[in-house]
PDB file of N, CA, C and O in Angstrom:
ATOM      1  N   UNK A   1     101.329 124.590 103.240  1.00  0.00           N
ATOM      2  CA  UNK A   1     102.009 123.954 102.121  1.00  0.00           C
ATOM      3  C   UNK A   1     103.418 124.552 102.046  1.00  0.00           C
ATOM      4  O   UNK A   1     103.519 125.779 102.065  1.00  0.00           O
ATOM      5  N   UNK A   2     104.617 123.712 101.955  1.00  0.00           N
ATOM      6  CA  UNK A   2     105.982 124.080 102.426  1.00  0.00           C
ATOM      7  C   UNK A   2     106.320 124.138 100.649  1.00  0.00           C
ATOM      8  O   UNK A   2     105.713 123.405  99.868  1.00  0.00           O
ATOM      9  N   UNK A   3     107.485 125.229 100.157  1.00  0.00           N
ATOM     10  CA  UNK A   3     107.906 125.321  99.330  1.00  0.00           C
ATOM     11  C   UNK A   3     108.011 123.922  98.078  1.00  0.00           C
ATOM     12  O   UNK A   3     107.533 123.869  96.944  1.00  0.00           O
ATOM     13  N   UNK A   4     108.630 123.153  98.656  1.00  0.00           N
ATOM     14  CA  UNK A   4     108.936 122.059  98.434  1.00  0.00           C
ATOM     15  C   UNK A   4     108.023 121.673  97.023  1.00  0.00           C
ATOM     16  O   UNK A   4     108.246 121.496  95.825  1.00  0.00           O
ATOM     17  N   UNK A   5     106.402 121.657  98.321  1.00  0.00           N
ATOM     18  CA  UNK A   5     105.306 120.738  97.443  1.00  0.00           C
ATOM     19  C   UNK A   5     104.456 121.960  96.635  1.00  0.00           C
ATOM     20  O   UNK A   5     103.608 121.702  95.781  1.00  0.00           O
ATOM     21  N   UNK A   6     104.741 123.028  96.955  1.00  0.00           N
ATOM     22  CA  UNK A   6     104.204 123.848  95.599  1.00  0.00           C
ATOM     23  C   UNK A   6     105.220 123.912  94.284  1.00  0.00           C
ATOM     24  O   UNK A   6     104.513 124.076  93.289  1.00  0.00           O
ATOM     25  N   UNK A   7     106.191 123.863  94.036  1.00  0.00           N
ATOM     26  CA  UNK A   7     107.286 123.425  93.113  1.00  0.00           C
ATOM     27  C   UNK A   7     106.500 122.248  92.910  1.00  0.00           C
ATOM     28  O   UNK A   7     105.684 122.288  91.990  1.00  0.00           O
ATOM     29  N   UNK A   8     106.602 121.101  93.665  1.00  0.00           N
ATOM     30  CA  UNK A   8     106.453 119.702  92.710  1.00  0.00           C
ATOM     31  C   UNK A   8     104.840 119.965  91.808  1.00  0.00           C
ATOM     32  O   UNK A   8     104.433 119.517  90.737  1.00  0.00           O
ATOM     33  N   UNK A   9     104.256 120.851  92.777  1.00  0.00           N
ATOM     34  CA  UNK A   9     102.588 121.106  92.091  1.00  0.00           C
ATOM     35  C   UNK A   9     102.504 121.954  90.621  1.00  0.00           C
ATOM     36  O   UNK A   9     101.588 121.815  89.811  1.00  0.00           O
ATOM     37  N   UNK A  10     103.773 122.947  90.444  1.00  0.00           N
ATOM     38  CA  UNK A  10     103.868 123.875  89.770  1.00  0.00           C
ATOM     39  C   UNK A  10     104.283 122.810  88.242  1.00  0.00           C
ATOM     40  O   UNK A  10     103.712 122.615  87.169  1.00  0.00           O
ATOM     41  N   UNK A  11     105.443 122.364  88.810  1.00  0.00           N
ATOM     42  CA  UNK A  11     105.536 121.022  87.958  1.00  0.00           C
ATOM     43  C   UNK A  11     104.603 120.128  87.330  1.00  0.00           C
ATOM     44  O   UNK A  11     104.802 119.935  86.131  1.00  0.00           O
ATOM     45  N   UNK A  12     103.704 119.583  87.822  1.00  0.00           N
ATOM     46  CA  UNK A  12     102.645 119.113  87.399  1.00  0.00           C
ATOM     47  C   UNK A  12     101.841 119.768  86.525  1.00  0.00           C
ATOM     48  O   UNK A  12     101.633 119.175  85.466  1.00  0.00           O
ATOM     49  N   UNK A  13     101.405 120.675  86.654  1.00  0.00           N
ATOM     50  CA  UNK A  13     100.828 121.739  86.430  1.00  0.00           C
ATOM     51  C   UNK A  13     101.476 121.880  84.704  1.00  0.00           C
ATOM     52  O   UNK A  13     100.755 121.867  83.706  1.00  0.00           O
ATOM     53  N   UNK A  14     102.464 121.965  84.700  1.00  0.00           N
ATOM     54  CA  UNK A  14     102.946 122.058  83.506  1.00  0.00           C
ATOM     55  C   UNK A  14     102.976 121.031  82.725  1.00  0.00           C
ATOM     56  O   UNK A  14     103.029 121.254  81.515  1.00  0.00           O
ATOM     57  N   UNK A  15     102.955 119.966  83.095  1.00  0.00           N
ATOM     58  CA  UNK A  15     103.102 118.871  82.839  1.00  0.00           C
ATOM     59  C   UNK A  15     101.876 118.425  81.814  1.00  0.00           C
ATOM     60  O   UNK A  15     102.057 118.024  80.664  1.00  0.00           O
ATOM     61  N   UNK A  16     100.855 118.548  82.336  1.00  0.00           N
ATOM     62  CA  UNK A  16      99.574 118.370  82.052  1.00  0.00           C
ATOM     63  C   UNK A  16      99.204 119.570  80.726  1.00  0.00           C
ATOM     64  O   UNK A  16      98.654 119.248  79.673  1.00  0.00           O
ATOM     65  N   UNK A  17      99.587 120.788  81.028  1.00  0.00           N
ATOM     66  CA  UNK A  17      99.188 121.581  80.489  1.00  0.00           C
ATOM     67  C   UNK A  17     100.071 121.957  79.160  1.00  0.00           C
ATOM     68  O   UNK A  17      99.750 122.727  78.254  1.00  0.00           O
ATOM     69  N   UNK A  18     101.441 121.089  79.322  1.00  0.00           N
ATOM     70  CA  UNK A  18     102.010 120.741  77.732  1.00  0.00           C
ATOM     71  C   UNK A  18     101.584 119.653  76.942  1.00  0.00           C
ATOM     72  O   UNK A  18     101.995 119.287  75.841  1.00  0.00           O
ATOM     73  N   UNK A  19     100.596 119.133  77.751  1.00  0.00           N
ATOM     74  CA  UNK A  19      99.723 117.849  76.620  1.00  0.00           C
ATOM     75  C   UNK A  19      98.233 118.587  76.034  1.00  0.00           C
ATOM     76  O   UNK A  19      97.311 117.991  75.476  1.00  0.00           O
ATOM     77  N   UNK A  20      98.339 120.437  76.430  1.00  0.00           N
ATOM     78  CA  UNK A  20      96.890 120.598  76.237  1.00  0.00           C
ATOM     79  C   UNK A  20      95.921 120.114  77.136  1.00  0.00           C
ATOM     80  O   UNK A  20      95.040 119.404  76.653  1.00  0.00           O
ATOM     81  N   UNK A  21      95.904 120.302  78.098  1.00  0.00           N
ATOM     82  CA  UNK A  21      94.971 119.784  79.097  1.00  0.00           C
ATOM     83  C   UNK A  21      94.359 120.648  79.933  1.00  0.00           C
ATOM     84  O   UNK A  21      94.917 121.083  80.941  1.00  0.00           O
ATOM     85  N   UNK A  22      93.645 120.837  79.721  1.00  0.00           N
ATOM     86  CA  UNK A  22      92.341 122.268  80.303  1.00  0.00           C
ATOM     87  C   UNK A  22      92.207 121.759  81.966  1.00  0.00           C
ATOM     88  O   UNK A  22      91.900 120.631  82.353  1.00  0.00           O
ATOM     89  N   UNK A  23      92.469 122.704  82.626  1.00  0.00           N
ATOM     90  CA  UNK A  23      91.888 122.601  84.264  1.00  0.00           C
ATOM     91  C   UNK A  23      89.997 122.753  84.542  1.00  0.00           C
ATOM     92  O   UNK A  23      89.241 123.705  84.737  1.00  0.00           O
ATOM     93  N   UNK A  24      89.866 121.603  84.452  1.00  0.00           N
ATOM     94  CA  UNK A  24      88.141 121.259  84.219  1.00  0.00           C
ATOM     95  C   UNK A  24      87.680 120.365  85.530  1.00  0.00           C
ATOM     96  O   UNK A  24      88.066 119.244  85.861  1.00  0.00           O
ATOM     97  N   UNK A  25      86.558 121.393  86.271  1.00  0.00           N
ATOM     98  CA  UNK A  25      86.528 120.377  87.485  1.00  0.00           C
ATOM     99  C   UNK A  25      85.025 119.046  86.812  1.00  0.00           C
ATOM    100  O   UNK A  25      83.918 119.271  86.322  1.00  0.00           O
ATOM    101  N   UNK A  26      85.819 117.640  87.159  1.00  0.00           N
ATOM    102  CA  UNK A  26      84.454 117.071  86.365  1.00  0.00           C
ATOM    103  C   UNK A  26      84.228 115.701  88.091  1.00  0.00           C
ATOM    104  O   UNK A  26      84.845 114.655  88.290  1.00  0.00           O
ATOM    105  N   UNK A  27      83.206 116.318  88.904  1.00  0.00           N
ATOM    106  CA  UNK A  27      83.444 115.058  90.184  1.00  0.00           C
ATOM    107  C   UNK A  27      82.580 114.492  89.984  1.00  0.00           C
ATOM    108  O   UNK A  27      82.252 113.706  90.873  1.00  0.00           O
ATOM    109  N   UNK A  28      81.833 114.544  88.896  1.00  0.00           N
ATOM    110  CA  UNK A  28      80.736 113.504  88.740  1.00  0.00           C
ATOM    111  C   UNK A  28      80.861 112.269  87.226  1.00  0.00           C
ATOM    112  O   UNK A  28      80.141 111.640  86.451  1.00  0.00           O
ATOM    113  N   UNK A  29      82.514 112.561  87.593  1.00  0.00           N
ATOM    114  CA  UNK A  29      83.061 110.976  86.088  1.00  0.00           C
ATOM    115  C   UNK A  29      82.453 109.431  86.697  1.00  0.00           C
ATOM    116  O   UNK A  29      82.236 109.111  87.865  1.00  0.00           O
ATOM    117  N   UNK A  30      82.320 108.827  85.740  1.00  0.00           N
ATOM    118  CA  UNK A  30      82.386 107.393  86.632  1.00  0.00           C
ATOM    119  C   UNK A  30      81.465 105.980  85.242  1.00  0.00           C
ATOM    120  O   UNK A  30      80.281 105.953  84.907  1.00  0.00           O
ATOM    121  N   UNK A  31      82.262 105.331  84.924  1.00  0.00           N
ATOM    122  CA  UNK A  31      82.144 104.719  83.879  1.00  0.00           C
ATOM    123  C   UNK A  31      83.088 104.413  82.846  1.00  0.00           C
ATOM    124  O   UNK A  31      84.046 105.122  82.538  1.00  0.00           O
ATOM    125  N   UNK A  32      82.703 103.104  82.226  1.00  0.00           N
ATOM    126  CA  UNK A  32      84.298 103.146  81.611  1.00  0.00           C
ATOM    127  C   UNK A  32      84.143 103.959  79.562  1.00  0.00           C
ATOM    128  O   UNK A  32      85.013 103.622  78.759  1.00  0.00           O
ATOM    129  N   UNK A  33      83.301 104.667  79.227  1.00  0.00           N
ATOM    130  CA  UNK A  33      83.021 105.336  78.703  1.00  0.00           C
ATOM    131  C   UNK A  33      83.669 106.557  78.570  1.00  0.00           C
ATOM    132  O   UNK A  33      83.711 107.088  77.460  1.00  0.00           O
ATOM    133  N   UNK A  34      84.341 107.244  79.842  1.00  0.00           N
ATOM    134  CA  UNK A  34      84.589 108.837  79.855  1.00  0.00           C
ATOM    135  C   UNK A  34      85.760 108.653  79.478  1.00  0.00           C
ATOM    136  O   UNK A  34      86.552 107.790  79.859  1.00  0.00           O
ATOM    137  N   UNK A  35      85.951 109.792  78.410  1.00  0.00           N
ATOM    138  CA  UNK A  35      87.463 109.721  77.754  1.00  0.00           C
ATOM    139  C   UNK A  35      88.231 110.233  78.658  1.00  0.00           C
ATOM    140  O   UNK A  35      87.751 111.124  79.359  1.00  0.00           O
ATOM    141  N   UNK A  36      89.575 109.817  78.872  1.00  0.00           N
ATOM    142  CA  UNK A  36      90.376 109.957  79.318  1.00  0.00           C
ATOM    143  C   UNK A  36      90.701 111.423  79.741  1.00  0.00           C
ATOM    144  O   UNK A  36      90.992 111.838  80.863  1.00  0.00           O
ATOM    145  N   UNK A  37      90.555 112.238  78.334  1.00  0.00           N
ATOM    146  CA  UNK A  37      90.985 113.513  78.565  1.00  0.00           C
ATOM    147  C   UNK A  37      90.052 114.225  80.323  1.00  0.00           C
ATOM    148  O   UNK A  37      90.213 114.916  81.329  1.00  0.00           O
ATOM    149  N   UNK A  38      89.395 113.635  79.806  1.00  0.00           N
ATOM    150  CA  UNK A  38      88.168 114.317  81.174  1.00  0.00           C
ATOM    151  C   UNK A  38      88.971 113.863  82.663  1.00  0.00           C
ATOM    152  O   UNK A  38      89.014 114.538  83.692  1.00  0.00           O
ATOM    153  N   UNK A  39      89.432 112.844  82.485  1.00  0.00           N
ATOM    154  CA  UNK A  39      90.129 112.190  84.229  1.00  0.00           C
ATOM    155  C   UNK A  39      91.282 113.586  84.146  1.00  0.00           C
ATOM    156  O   UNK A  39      91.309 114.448  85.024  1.00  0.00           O
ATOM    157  N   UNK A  40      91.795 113.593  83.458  1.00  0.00           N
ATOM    158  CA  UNK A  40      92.877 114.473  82.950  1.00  0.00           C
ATOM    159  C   UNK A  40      92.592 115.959  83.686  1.00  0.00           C
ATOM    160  O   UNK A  40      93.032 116.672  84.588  1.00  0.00           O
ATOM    161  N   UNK A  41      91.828 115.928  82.938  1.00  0.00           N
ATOM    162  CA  UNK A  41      90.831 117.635  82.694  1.00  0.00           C
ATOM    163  C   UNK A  41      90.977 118.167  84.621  1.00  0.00           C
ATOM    164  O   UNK A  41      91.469 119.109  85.242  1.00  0.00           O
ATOM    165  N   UNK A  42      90.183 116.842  84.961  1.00  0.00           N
ATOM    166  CA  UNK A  42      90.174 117.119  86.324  1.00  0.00           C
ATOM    167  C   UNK A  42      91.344 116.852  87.211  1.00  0.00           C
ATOM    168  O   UNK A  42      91.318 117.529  88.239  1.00  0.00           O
ATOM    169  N   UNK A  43      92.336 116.069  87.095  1.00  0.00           N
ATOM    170  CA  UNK A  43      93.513 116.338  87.703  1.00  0.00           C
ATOM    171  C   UNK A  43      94.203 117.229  87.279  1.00  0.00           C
ATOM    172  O   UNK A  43      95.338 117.038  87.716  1.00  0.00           O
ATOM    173  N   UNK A  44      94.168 118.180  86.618  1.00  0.00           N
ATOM    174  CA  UNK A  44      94.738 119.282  86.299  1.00  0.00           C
ATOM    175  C   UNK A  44      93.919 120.784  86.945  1.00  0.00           C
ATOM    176  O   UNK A  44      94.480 121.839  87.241  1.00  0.00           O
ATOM    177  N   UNK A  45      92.832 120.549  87.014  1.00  0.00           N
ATOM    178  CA  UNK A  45      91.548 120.968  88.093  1.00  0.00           C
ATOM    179  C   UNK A  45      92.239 120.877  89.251  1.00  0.00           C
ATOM    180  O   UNK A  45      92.880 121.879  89.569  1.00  0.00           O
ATOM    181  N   UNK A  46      92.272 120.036  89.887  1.00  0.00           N
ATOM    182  CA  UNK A  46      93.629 119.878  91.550  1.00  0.00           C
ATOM    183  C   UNK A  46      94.233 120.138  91.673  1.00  0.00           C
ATOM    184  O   UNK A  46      94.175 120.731  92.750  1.00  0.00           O
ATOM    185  N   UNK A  47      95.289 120.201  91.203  1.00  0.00           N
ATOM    186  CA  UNK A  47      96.567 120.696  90.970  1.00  0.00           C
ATOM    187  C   UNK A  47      96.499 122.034  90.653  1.00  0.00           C
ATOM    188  O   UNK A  47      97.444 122.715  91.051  1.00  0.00           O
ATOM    189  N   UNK A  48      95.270 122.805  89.792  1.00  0.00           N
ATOM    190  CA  UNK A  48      95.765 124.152  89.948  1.00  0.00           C
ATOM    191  C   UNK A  48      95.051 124.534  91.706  1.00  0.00           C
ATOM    192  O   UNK A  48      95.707 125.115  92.570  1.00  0.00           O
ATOM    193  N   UNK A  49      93.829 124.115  91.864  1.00  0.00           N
ATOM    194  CA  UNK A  49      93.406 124.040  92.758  1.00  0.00           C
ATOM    195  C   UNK A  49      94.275 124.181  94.524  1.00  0.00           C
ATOM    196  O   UNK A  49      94.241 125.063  95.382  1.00  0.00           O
ATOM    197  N   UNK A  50      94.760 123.260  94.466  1.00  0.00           N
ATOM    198  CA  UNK A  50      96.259 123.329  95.524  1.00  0.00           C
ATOM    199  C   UNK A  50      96.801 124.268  95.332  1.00  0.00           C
ATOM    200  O   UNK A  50      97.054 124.873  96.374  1.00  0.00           O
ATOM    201  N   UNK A  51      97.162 124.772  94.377  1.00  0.00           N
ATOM    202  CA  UNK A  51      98.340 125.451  93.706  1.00  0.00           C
ATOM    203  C   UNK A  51      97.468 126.773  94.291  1.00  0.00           C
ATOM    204  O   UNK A  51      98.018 127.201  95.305  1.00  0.00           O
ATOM    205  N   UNK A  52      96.376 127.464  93.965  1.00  0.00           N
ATOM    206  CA  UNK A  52      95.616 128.880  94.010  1.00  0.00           C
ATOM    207  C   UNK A  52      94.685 128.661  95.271  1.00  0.00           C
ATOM    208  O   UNK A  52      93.936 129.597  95.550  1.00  0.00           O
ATOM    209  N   UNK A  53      94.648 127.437  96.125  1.00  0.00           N
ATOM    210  CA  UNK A  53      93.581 127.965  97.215  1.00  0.00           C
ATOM    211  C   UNK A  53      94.916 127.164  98.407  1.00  0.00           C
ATOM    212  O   UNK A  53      94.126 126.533  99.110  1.00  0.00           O
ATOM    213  N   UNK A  54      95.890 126.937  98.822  1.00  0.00           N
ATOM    214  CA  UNK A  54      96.337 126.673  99.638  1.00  0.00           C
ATOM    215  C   UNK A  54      96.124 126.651 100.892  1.00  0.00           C
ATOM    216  O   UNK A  54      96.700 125.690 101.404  1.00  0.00           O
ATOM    217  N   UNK A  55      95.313 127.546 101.934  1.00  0.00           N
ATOM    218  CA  UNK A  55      94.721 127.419 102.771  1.00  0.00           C
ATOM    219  C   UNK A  55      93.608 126.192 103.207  1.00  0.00           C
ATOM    220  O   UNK A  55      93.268 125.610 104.238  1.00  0.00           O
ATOM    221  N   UNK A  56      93.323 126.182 102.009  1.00  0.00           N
ATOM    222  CA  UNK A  56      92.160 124.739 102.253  1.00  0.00           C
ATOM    223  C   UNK A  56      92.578 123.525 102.319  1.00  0.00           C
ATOM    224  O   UNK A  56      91.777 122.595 102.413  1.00  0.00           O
ATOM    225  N   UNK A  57      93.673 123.370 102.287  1.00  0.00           N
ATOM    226  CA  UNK A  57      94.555 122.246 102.608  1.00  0.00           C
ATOM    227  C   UNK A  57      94.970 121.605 103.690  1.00  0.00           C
ATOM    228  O   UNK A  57      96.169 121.883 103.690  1.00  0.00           O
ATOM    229  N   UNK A  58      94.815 121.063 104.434  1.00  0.00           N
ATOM    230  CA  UNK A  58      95.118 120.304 105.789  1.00  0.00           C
ATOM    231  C   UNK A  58      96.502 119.756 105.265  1.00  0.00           C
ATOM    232  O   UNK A  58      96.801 120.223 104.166  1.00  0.00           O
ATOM    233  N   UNK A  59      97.748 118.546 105.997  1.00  0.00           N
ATOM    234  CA  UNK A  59      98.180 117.956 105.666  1.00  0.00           C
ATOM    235  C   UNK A  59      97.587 116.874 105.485  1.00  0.00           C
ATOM    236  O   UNK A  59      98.319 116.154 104.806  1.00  0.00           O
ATOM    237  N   UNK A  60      96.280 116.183 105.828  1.00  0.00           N
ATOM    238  CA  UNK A  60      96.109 115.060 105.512  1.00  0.00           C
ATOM    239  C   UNK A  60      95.055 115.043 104.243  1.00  0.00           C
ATOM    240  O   UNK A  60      95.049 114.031 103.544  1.00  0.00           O
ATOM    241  N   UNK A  61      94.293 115.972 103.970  1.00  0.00           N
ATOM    242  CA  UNK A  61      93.602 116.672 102.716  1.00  0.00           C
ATOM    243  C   UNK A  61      94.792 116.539 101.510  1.00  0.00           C
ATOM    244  O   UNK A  61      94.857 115.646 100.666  1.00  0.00           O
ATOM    245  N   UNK A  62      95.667 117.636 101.670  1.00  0.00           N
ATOM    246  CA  UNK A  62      97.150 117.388 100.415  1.00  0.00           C
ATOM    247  C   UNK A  62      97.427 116.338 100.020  1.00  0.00           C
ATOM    248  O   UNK A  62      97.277 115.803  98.922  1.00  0.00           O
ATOM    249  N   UNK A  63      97.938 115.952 101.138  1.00  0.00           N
ATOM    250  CA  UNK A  63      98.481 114.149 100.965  1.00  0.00           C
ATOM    251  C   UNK A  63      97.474 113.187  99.905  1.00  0.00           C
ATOM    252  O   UNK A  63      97.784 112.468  98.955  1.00  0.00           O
ATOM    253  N   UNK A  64      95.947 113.563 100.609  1.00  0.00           N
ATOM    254  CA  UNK A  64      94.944 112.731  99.807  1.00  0.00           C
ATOM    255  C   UNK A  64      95.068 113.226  98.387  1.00  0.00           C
ATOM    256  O   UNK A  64      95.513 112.336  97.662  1.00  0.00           O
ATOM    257  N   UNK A  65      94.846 114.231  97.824  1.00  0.00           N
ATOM    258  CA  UNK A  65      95.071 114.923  97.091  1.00  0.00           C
ATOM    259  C   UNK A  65      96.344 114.587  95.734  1.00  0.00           C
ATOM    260  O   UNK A  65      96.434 114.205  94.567  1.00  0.00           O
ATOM    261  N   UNK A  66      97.211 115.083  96.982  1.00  0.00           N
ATOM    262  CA  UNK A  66      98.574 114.854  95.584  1.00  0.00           C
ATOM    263  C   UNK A  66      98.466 113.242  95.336  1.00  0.00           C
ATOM    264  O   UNK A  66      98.273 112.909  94.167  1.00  0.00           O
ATOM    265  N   UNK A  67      98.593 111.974  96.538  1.00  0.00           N
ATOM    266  CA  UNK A  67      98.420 111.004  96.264  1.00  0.00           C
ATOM    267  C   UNK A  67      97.494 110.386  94.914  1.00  0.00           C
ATOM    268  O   UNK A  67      97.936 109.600  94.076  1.00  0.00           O
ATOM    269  N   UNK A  68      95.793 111.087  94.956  1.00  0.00           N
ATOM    270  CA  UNK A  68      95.525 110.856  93.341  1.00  0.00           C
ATOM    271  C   UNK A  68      96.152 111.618  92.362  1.00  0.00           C
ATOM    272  O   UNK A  68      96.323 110.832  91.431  1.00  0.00           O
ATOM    273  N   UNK A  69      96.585 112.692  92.051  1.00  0.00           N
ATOM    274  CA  UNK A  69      97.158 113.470  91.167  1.00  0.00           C
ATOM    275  C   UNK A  69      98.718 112.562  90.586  1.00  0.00           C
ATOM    276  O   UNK A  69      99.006 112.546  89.389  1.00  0.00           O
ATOM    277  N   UNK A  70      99.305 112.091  91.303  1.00  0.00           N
ATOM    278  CA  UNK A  70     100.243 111.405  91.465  1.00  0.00           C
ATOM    279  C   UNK A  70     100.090 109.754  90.947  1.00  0.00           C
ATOM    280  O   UNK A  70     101.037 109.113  90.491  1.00  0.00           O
ATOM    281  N   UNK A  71      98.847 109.275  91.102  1.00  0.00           N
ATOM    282  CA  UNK A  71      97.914 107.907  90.632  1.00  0.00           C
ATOM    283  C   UNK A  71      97.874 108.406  89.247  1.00  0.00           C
ATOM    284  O   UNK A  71      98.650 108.126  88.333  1.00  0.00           O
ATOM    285  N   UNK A  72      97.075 109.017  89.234  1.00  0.00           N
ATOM    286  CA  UNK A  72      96.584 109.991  87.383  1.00  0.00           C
ATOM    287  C   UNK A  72      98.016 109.512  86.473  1.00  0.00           C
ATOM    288  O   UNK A  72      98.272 108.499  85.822  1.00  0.00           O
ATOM    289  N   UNK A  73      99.043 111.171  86.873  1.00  0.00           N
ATOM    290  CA  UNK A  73      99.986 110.895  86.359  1.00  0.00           C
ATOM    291  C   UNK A  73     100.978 109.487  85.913  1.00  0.00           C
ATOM    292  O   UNK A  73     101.480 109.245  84.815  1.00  0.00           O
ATOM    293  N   UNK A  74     101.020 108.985  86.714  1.00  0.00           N
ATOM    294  CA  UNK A  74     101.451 107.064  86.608  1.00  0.00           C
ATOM    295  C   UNK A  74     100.935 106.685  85.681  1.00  0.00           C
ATOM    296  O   UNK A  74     101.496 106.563  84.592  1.00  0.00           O
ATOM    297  N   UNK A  75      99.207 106.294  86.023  1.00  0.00           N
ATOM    298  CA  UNK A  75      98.160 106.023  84.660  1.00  0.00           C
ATOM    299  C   UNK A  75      98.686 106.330  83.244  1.00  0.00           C
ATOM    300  O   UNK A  75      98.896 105.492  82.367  1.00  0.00           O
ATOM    301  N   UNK A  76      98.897 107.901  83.144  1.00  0.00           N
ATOM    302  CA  UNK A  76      98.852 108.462  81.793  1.00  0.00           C
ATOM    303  C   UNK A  76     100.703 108.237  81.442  1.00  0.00           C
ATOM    304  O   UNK A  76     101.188 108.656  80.391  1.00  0.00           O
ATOM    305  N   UNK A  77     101.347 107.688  82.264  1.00  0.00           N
ATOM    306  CA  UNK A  77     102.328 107.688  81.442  1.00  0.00           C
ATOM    307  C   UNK A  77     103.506 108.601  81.655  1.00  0.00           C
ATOM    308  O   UNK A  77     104.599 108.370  81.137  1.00  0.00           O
ATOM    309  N   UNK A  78     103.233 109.795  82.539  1.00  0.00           N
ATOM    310  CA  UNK A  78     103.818 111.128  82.338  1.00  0.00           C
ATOM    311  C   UNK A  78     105.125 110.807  83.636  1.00  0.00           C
ATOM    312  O   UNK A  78     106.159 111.448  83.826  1.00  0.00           O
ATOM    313  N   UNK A  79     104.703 109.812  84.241  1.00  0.00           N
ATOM    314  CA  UNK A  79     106.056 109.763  85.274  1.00  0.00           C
ATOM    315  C   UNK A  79     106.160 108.353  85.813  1.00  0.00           C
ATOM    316  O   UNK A  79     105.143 107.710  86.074  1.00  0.00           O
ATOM    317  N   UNK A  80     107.219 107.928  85.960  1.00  0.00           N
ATOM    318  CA  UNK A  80     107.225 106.138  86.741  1.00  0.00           C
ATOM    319  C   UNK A  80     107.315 106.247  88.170  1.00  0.00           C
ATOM    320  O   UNK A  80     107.525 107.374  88.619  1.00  0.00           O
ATOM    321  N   UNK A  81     107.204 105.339  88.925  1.00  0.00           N
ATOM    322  CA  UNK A  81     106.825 104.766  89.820  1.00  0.00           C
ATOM    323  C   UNK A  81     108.117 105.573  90.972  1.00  0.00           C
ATOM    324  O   UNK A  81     107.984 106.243  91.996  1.00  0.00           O
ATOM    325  N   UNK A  82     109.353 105.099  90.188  1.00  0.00           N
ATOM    326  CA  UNK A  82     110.680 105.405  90.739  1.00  0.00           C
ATOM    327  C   UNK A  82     110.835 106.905  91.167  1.00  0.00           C
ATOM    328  O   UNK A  82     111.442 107.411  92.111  1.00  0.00           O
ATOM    329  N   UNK A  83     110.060 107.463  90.126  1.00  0.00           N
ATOM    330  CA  UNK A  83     110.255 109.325  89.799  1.00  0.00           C
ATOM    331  C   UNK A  83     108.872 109.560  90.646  1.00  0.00           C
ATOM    332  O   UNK A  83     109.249 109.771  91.799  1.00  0.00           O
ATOM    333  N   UNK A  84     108.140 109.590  90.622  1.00  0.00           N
ATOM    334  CA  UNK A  84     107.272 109.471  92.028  1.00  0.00           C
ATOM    335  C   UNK A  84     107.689 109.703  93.373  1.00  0.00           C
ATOM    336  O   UNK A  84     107.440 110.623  94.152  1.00  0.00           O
ATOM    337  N   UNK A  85     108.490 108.501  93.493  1.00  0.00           N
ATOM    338  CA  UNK A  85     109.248 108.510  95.184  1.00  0.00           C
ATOM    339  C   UNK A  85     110.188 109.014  95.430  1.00  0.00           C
ATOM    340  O   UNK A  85     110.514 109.203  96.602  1.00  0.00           O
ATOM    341  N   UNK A  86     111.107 109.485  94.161  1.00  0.00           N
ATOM    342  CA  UNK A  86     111.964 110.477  94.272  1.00  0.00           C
ATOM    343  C   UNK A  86     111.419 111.632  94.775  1.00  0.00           C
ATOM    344  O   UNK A  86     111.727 112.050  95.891  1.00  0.00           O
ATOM    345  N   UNK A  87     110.447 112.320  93.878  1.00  0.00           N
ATOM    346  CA  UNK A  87     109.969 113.845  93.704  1.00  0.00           C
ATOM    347  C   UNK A  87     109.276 113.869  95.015  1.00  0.00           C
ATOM    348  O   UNK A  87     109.027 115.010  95.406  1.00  0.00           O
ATOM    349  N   UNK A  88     108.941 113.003  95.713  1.00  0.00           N
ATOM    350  CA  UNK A  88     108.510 113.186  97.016  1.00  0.00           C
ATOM    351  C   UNK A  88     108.835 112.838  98.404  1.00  0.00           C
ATOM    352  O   UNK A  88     108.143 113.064  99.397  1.00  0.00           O
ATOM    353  N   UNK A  89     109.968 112.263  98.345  1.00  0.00           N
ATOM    354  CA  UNK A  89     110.337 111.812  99.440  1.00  0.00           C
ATOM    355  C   UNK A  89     110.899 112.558 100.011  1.00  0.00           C
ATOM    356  O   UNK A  89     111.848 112.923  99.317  1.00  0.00           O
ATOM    357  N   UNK A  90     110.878 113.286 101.389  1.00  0.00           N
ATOM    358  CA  UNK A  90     110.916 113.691 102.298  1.00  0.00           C
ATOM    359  C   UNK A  90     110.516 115.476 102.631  1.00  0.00           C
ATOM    360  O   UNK A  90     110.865 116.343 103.432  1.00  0.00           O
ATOM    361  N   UNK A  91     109.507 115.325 101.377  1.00  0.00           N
ATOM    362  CA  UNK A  91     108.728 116.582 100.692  1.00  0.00           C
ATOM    363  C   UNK A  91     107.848 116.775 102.228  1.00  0.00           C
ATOM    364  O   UNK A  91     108.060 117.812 102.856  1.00  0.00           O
ATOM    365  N   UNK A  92     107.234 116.130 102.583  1.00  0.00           N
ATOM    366  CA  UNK A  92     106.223 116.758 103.338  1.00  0.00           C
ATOM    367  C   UNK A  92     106.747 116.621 105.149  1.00  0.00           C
ATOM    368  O   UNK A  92     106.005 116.216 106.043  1.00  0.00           O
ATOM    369  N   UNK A  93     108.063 117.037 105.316  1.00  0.00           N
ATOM    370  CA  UNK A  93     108.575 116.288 107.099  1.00  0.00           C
ATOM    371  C   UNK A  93     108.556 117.923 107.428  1.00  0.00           C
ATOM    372  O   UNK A  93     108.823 118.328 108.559  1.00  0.00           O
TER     373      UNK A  93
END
């Protein structure tokens, strides 16, 4: 993991965690019932995750990875589409 994408992770990270959002691993969500906070809970779970086990990361693992974390964020509002492809473009060469 190159400087770059631990900054954009560190970022996130904060991001989440100025809305109050607990790093909660939950991989067994699924229904349209589960409050939101819980999708949350667990992308903030990843992101510290990346952030504290870096080795377990492949580039094509990350990629999968930030790619949902990056979905999440969109969802909830916290970044557009535009600011997305900014914050990552040419992050991972």
């Amino acid at each position: 993991m190159n400087d770059q994408v631990r900054e954009l992770l560190l970022d996130y990270n904060i991001t989440l965690h100025e809305e109050g959002v607990l790093g909660v691993e939950h991989s067994d969500l699924e229904g349209p019932d589960v409050p939101v906070e819980d999708y949350l809970e667990h992308t903030r779970w990843m992101v510290l995750r990346m952030i504290e086990h870096p080795d377990e990361f492949d580039a094509g693992k990350l990629n999968r990875w930030l790619g949902f974390v990056q979905g999440v964020l969109w969802m909830n509002g916290n970044r557009t589409i535009q600011r997305l492809r900014d914050e990552t473009r040419g992050i991972c060469e």
